[in-house]
Structures are given as structure tokens and as C-alpha cells.
C-alpha positions as CSV (number, residue, x, y, z in Angstrom):
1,X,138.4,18.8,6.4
2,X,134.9,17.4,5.2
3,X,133.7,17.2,1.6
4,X,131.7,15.6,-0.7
5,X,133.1,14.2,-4.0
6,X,132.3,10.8,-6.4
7,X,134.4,8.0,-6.6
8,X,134.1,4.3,-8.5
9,X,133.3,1.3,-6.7
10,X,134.9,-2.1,-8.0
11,X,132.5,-2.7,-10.3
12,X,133.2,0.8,-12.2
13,X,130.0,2.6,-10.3
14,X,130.4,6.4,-10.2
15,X,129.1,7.1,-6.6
16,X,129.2,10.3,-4.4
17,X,130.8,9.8,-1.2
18,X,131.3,11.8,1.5
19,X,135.2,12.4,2.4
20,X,136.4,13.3,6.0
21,X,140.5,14.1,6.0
22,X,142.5,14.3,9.5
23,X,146.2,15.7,9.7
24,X,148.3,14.7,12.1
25,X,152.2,14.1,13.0
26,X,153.5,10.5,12.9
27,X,157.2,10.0,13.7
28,X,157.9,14.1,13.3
29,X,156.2,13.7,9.7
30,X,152.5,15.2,8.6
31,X,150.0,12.5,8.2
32,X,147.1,12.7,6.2
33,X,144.1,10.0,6.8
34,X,140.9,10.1,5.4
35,X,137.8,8.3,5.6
36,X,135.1,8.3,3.1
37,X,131.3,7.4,3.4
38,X,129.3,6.1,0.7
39,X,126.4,8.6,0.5
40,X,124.0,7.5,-2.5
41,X,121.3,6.8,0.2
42,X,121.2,10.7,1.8
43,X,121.8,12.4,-1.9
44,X,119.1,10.1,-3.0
45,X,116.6,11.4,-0.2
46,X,117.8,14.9,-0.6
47,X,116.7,14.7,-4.0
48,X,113.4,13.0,-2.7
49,X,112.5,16.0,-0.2
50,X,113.6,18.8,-2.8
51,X,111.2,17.1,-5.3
52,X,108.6,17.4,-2.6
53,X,109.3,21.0,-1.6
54,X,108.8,21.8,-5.7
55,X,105.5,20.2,-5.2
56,X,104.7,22.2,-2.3
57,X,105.5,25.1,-3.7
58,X,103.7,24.8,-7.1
59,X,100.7,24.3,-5.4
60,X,97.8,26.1,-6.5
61,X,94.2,26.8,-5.1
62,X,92.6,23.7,-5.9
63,X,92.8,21.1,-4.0
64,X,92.4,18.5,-6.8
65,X,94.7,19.6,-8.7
66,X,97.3,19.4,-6.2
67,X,96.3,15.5,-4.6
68,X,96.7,15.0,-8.5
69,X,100.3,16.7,-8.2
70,X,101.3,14.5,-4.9
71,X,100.1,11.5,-6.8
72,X,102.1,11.7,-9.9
73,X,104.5,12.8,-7.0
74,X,104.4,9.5,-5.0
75,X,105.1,7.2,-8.2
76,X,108.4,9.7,-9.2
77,X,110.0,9.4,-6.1
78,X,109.5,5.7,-5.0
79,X,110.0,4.3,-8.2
80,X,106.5,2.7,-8.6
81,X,105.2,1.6,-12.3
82,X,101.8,3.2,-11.0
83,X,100.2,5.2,-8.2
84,X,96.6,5.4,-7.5
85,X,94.7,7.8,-4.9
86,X,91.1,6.8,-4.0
87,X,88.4,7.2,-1.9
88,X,86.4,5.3,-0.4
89,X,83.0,5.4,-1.3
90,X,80.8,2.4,0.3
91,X,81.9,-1.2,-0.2
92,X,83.9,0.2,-3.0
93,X,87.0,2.7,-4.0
94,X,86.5,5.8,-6.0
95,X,89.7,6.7,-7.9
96,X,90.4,10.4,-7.4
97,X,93.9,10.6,-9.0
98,X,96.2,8.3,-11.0
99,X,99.7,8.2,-12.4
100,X,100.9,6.0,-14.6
101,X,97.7,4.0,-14.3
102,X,97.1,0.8,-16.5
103,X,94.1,1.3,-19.4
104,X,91.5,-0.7,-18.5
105,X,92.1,-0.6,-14.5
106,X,89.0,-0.3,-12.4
107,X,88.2,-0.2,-9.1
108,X,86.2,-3.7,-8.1
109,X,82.8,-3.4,-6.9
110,X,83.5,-4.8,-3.8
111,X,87.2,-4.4,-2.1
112,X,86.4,-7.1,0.2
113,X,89.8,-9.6,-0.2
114,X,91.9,-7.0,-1.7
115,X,94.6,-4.8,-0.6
116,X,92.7,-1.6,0.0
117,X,90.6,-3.4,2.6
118,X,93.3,-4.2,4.8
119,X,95.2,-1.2,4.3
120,X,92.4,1.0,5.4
121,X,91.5,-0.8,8.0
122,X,95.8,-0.8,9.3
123,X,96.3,1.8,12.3
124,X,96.7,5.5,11.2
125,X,99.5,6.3,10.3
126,X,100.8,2.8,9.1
127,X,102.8,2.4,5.7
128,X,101.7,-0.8,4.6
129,X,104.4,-2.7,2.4
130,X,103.8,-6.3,0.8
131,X,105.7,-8.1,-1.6
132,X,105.3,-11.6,-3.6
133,X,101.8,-10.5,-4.0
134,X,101.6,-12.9,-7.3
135,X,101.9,-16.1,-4.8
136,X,99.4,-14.1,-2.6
137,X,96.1,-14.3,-1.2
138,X,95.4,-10.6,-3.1
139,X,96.2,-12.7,-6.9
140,X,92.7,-14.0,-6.9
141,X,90.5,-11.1,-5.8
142,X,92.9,-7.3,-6.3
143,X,92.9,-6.4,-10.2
144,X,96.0,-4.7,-9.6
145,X,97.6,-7.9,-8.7
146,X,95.1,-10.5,-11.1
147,X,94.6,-8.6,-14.0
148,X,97.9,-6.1,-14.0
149,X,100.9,-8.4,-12.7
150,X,101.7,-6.0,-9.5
151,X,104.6,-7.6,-7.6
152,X,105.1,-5.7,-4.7
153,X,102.7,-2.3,-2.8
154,X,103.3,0.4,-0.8
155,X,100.6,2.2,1.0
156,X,98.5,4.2,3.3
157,X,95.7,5.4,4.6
158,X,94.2,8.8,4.8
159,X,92.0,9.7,7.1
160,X,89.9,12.6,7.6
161,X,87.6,14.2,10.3
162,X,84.3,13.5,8.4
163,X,84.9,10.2,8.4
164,X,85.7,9.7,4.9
165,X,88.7,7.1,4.4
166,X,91.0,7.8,1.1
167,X,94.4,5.8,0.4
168,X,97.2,6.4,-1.5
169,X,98.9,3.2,-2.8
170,X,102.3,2.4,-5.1
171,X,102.3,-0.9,-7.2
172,X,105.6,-1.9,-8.6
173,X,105.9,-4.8,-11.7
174,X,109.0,-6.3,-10.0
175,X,109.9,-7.0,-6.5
176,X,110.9,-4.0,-4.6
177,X,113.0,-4.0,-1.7
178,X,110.6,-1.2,0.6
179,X,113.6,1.0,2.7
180,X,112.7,3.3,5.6
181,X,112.9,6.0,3.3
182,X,110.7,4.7,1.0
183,X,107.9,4.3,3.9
184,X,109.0,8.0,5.4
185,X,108.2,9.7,2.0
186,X,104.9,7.7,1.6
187,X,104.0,8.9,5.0
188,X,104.9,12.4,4.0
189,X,102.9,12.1,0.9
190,X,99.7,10.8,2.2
191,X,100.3,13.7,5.0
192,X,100.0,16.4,2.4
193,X,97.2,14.7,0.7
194,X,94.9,14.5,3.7
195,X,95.5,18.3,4.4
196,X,94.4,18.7,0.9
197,X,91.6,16.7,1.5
198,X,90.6,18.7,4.3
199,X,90.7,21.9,2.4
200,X,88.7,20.6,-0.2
201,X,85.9,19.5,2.9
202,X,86.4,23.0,3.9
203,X,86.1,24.3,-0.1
204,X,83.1,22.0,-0.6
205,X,81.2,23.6,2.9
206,X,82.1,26.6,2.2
207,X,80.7,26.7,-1.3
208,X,77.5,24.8,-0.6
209,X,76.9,27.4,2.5
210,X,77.0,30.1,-0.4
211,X,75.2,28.5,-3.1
212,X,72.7,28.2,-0.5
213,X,72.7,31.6,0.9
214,X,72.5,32.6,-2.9
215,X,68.9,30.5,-2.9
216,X,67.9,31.9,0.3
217,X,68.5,35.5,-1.0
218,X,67.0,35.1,-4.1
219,X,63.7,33.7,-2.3
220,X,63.9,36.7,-0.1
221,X,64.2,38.7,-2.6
222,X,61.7,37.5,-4.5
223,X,59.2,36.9,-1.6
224,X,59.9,41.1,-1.0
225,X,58.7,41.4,-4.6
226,X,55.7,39.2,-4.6
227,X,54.8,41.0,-1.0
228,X,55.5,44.4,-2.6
229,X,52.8,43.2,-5.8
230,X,50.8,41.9,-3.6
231,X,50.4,45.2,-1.6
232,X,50.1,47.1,-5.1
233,X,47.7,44.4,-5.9
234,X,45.4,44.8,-3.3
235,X,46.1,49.1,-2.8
236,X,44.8,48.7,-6.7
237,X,41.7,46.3,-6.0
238,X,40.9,48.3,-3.2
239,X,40.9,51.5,-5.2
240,X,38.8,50.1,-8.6
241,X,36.4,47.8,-5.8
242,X,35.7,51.1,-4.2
243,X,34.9,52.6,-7.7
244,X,32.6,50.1,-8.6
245,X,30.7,50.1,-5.4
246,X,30.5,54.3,-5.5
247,X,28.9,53.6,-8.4
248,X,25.8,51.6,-8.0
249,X,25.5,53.6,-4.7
250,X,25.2,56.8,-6.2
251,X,23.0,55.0,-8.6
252,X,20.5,53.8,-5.4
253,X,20.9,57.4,-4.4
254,X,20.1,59.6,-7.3
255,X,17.6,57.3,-8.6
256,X,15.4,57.4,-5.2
257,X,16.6,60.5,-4.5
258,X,14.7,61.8,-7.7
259,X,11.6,59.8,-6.4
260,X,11.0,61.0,-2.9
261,X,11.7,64.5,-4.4
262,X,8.8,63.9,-6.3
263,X,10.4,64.9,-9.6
264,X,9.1,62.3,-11.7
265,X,6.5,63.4,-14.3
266,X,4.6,59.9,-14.2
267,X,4.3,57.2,-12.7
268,X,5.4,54.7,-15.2
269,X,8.9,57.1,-14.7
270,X,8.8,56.7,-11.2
271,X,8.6,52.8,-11.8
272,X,11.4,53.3,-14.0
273,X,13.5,55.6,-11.2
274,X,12.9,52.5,-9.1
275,X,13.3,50.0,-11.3
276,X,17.2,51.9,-11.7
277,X,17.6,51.5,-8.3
278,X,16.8,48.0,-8.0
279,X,19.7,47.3,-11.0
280,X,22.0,49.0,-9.3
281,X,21.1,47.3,-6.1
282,X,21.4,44.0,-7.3
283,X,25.0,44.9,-9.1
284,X,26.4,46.1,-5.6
285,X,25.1,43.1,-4.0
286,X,27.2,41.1,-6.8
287,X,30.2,43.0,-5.7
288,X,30.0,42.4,-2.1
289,X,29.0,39.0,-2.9
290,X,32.1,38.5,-5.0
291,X,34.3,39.7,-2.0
292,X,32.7,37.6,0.3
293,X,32.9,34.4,-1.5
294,X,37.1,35.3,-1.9
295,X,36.9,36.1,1.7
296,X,35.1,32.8,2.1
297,X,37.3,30.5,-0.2
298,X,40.6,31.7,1.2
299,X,39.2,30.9,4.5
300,X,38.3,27.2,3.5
301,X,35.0,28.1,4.8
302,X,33.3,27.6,1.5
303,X,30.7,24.3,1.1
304,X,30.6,22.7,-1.8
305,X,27.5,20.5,-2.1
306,X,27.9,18.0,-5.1
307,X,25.1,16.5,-6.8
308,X,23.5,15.0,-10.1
309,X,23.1,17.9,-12.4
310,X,21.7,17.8,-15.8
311,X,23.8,19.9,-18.0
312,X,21.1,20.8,-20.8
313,X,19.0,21.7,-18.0
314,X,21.8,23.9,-16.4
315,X,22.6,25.4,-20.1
316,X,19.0,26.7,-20.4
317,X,18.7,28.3,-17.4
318,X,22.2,30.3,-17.6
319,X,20.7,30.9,-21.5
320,X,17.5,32.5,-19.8
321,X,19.8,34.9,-17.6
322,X,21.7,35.6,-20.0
323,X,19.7,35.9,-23.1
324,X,18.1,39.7,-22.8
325,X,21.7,41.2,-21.8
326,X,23.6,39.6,-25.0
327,X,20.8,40.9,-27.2
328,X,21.1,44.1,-25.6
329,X,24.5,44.7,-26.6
330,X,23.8,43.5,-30.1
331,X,25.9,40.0,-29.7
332,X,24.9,36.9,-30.8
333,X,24.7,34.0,-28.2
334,X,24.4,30.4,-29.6
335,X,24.0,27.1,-26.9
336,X,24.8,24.1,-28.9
337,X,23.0,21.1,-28.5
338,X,24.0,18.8,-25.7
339,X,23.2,15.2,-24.9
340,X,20.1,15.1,-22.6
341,X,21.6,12.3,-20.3
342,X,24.6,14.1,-19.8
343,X,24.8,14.4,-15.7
344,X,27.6,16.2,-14.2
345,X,28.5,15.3,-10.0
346,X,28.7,19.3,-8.9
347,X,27.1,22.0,-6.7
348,X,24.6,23.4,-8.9
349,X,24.3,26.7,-8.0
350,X,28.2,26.8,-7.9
351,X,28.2,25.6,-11.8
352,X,25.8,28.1,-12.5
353,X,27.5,30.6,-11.1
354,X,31.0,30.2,-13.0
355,X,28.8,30.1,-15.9
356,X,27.5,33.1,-15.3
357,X,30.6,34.7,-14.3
358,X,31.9,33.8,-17.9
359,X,29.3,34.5,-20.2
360,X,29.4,38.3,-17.8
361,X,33.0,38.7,-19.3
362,X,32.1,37.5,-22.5
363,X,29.3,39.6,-23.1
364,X,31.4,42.8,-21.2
365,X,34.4,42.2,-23.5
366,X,32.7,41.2,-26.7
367,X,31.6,44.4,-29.2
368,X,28.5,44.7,-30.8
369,X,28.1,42.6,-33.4
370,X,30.2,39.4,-32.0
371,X,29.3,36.7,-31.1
372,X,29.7,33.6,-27.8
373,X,29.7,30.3,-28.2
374,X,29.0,28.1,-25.2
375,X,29.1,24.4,-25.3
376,X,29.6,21.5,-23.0
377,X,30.8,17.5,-24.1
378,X,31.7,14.3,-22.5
379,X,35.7,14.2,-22.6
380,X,36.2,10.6,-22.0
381,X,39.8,10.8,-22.1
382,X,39.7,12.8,-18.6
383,X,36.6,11.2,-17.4
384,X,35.3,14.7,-16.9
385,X,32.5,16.9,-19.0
386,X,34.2,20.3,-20.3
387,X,32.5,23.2,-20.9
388,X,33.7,26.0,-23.0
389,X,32.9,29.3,-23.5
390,X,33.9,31.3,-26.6
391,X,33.8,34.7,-27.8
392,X,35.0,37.5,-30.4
393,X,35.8,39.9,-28.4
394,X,38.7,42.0,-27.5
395,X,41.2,38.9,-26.5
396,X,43.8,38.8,-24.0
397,X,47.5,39.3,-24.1
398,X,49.8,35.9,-24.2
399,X,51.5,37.3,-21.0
400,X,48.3,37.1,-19.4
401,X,46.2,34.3,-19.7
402,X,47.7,33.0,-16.6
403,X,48.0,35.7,-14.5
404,X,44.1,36.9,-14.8
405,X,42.9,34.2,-12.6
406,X,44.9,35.5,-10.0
407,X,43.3,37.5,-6.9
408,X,43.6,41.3,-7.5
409,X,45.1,40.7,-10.5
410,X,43.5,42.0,-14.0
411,X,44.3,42.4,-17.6
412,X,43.1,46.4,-17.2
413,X,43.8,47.5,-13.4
414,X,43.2,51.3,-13.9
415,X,39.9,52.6,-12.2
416,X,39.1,54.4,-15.2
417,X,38.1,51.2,-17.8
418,X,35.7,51.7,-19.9
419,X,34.3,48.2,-18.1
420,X,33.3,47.7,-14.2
421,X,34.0,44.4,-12.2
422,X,35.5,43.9,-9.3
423,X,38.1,41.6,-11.2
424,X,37.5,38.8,-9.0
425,X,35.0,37.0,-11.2
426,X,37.7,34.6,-12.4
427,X,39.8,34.3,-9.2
428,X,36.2,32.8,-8.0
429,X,35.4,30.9,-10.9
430,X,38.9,28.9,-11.5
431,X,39.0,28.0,-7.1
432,X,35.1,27.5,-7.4
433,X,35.8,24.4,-10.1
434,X,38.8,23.5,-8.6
435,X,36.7,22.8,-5.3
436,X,34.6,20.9,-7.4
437,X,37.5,18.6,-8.5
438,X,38.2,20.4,-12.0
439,X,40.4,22.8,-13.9
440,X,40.2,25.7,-15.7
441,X,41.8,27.4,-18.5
442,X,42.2,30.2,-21.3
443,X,43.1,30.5,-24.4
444,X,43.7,33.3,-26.9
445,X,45.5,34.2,-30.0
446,X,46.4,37.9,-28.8
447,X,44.6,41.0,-28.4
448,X,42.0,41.2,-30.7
449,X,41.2,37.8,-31.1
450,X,39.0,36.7,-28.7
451,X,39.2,34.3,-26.0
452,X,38.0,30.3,-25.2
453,X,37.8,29.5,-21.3
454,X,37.7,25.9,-20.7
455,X,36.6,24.4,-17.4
456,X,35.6,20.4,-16.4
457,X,34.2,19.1,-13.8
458,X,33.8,15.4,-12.8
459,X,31.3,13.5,-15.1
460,X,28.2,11.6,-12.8
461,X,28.4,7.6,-13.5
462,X,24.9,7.1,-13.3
463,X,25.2,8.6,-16.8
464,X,24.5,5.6,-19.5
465,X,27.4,7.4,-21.4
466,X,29.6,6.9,-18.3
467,X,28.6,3.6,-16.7
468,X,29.1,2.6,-13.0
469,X,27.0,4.3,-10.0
470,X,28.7,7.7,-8.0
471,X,30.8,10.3,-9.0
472,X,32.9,10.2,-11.9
């Protein structure tokens, strides 16, 4: 018969042994013997291996959690007063998991001379085992040893594919006498942490692969979008450009039409007929000029010629242009004064032209009985002169101020507003100063309450006010 029971050694220990009974027939009488084995060691690593299949088993689906589980694991079941696992990360050890751990223990900045080093670089697979570490080369450099009065180690290395090295690692405050079992479980241990470690590698991939695929579908999606406004965009600036060119056209038409019928009562009419047709001539060859210079800048085949340019000079000539249409539509249009050495490094006809495009809106956009303020000033701060033009007209929407200066984009996009344009005058204006080294900008308090468009452009140094020789 074989069976397990608990007997007391000499020295009143309670111990389970294993019992083995034989009966036989000595001298025509039964005969019992029995032998009993001393089993602490095999109830004490049973015990070891269930504690290890409750970890198993209470494992959940992150992988931290459960190297955190086999770590407090490690330090249960060999006894240890503390149990780190750490990776390594450069000349240095990054704790991951701790039981037990000492306040105040940190990794050194450098493991070179302590017991991590040598343990990672052991063959895999080794349990590495040291005692009498206080009388060992480790007391000067390991703060486990130095700081924390560790006695004896038990550890191993974890390796996994990517390269990365981890260890697990047992310290003990007296001097432990390692057994095979000890090493077997520590093997076991860092086992089950390196598949852990693998999942979490696999975890990691996976989630980075769709936290990228997440960017790439939103910039799909929103590349779809912007191709799908675009195409609305451009069906829209199609439809309103080919409004505003009908217009003029039948303009040309009727107007000369009306002459070579020879309906015209006189012949300061007839002048007038043709003087009509020569308006609306000039306003479709804006129109077509607008497209071509987008056409153009988009291209990169745009010149810009820089060159000294006398603002006041500039001013007055975009005043002269711009004079009779303001007073036409009843707004008033005030220049102020600006400093008659003031020399701007630009293409002229460039400048004039955003001005012009400006003061167009202004004057289009502004009621009767507003008014447009245009002034330009050395900004020394940005080493650049700024011109601003400013009116009282009709405003524009917060949501907007941006997105005006965008090609086919424009506050009204309908072909029936009550005010023509192609809608590119700004896209041209804000990449015509930007070609010339400067910014633009707008500015309005809302609908209603008129705008400011702000543009620079780079100040000339042979300016007195600027000093130095070239561009500015």
C-alpha cells in the first residue's frame, strides 16, 4: 500500500511523508514493513506549479498586467524579499514590473558592473544564481546590493525576436541556498514572461498598423472631400465665369449691333453705342485676364520683375483709376498722406494691380454713401511697408475671411449676385504678393461691418527710413 501522511522529526517538526507498506510471511507469521520518504521538497513544488497554474489561468488580455502577475509571482514562490522585471532600454534597465520593491530603488544610468549586465549577457536560457554579493564585486556599483543590502540573486534573461532584452531577477536579504527547483520555476517564470512580451510586440504592431490605417482613412477620406469641393468649386466657377463673360459679350453685341443697324438717332448716341461696347470690352478682357494670370501662377510661369517703386507715386495713380468709379457710386475715397521717400522693392504693375483688385471689391461691396480708406506705412517691426485698404461695406462672415482667397472659392457663389467677378480677384492678389515676398490678410467684425485687407511687401533699403542698399 502507498500513502501519504505527516509525521514529526526529532526535533518536533510536523512533516508529510510519503509511506510505502509491504506484507509478507516471516516464519508462518504476517509481516508488515514499511518505508517512509520525507516529501517536503515535492509537496513544496506541487504547491509551486499549482500557484503557477492559478496564474495562468487568471490571466487576462493585457499583457502588462499579466508580466505584473508572474512578477509578484516569482517573489511568492522563491521566497525573495523583492522581484524586479525590466527591460532593457540602452545602457540602462527600464523597470516594467515590481514586487516587493524597496522605496527609493532605481535603475542606475549605466548597468555596466552590475548584475543585470552579466545576466543578460549569460546564454539563453541560463538561471543565474549568486550569493555573498555584500563581499562582491556587485557592492560597489548594483544599488540593489550598495544601497539595499541584497545578499544573494536569482535570475534570467528574456529574450525576444525584436531584439529587445528583458530580465527577471529575485534579490533575497539573507543568504539563500538556490535548489534546482528554485532555478526550474525561475525558468518557467521568465518563460511565460517572454510569451507575454511577445504578445504585447504583437499587441503594439497590431495597434500602431490600425491607428495608422485610421490616419490613412481619414486622409482619404478627406482628400475624397476636398476632390469632391474642389469639383463643385470649379463646376460653380465655371458656371458664374461663364455668366460674367455672356455678359459683356452680349453687351459688345447689342451695343454694335444697334450701330451697324443704324438705329442710333445721332451721332453723339452712336459714340455712346460704341463707347458701351468698348466698357464691356475692356471688362471681358479683365475676366480672361484674371483666368489667365491663375492659369499662369499655378503654372509657376508668372515673372515677377522687382524694382524701386515710390509708393505715393503708386497711390496716385491707383487714386486716378479709381477716382471717377468711387464717385459714381456715391462713396467716398480718402488716400492718406504717405512719406514721399517711402520705396517699396516690387513689380510695379503687379502692386498696382492688387491695388486695384481691392479698391474693385471695395467700391463693388461698399453702398452708396460709405466710404474706403486706403493707406500705406513703414512697419519696421516686419521690415516690410503695409498697405491697407478699408471700407464700410457689406463685411464678410468670420467663417470666411480665410477661405475667400481661395481659387473658386467666394463669399456669394450663386450666378445670380447682385455683383459680377469672376471671384478670382483675391486668389490673384494674395499669390501675386506672396511672389513678391509678402502676406496678405482680412479682417472683419461680421456681416455688415465692413472689411480691412492688409497686404506687405518688402521695404527698398535705399530708403533713408530703411538704411542699407538692396531689397529689404
Amino acid at each position: 500500500a502507498l500513502f501519504e501522511t505527516a509525521c514529526r522529526t526529532r526535533d518536533r517538526r510536523l512533516i508529510p511523508v510519503e509511506v510505502n507498506t509491504h506484507l509478507f510471511e516471516l516464519d508462518g507469521r504476517p509481516v508488515a514493513l514499511s518505508v517512509a520518504r520525507d516529501i517536503t521538497d515535492r509537496k513544496r513544488w506541487e504547491e509551486r506549479l499549482r500557484r503557477v497554474n492559478e496564474c495562468f489561468l487568471s490571466f487576462g488580455p493585457d499583457p502588462h498586467e499579466n508580466i505584473a502577475s508572474l512578477t509578484n509571482l516569482c517573489g511568492e514562490v522563491v521566497g525573495a524579499d523583492w522581484t524586479i522585471y525590466a527591460r532593457r532600454q540602452g545602457t540602462t534597465m527600464l523597470p516594467v514590473a515590481g514586487w516587493h520593491v524597496p522605496q527609493g530603488l532605481t535603475p542606475p544610468e549605466d548597468i555596466s558592473g552590475c548584475i543585470c549586465e552579466d545576466v543578460i549577457g549569460a546564454a539563453e536560457g541560463r538561471v543565474i544564481a549568486l550569493s555573498d554579493l555584500q563581499e562582491s564585486r556587485y557592492a560597489a556599483r548594483d544599488p540593489n546590493v550598495r544601497d539595499f543590502g541584497a545578499r544573494s540573486y536569482l535570475g534570467r534573461a528574456v529574450r525576444l525576436h525584436d531584439g529587445t532584452d528583458g530580465l527577471v531577477c529575485a534579490f533575497f536579504l539573507h543568504d539563500h541556498a538556490v535548489t534546482e527547483a528554485d532555478e526550474h520555476m525561475m525558468g518557467i517564470i521568465a518563460g511565460a514572461i517572454g510569451v507575454e512580451e511577445e504578445r504585447r510586440l504583437v499587441r503594439d504592431q497590431r495597434e500602431r498598423a490600425l491607428a495608422d490605417l485610421k490616419v490613412l482613412n481619414r486622409d482619404l477620406e478627406r482628400a475624397r472631400r476636398e476632390a469632391e469641393d474642389a469639383n463643385r468649386l470649379k463646376s460653380e466657377f465655371l458656371a458664374n465665369t461663364s455668366h460674367e463673360i455672356r455678359t459683356p459679350l452680349n453687351g459688345i453685341v447689342g451695343y454694335l449691333q444697334l450701330v451697324l443697324n443704324g438705329l442710333t438717332d445721332s451721332p453723339e448716341e452712336e459714340r455712346e453705342f460704341l463707347s458701351g461696347a468698348v466698357d464691356s470690352a475692356r471688362h471681358l478682357l479683365s475676366l480672361i485676364n484674371d483666368v489667365l494670370d491663375v492659369g499662369k501662377i499655378e503654372a509657376g510661369k508668372l515673372r515677377i520683375e522687382p524694382e524701386p517703386v515710390n509708393v505715393a507715386a503708386a497711390l496716385a495713380d491707383v487714386h486716378s483709376l479709381v477716382r471717377v468709379q468711387a464717385d459714381q457710386a456715391g462713396i467716398a475715397l480718402v488716400f492718406r498722406p504717405v512719406h514721399e521717400g517711402l520705396t517699396a522693392w516690387c513689380d510695379p504693375e503687379r502692386l498696382k494691380q492688387v491695388l486695384l483688385n481691392l479698391l474693385g471689391n471695395a467700391v463693388k461691396f461698399t453702398p452708396a454713401g460709405g466710404s474706403i480708406t486706403v493707406s500705406a506705412a513703414m512697419r519696421d517691426d516686419e521690415g516690410a511697408i503695409a498697405f491697407e485698404v478699408t471700407d464700410t461695406g457689406i463685411g464678410i462672415p468670420g467663417d470666411k475671411l480665410e477661405a475667400i482667397f481661395e481659387k473658386f472659392v467666394q463669399a456669394d457663389g450663386s450666378t445670380t449676385r447682385a455683383r459680377g467677378g469672376s471671384g478670382l480677384g483675391l486668389t490673384i492678389s494674395r499669390r501675386l504678393v506672396e511672389l513678391m515676398d509678402g502676406t496678405m490678410t482680412a479682417h472683419s467684425a461680421g456681416e455688415g461691418a465692413g472689411s480691412t485687407f492688409r497686404f506687405t511687401v518688402p521695404v527698398y533699403r535705399d530708403d533713408p527710413r530703411a538704411g542699407g542698399r538692396g531689397p529689404g
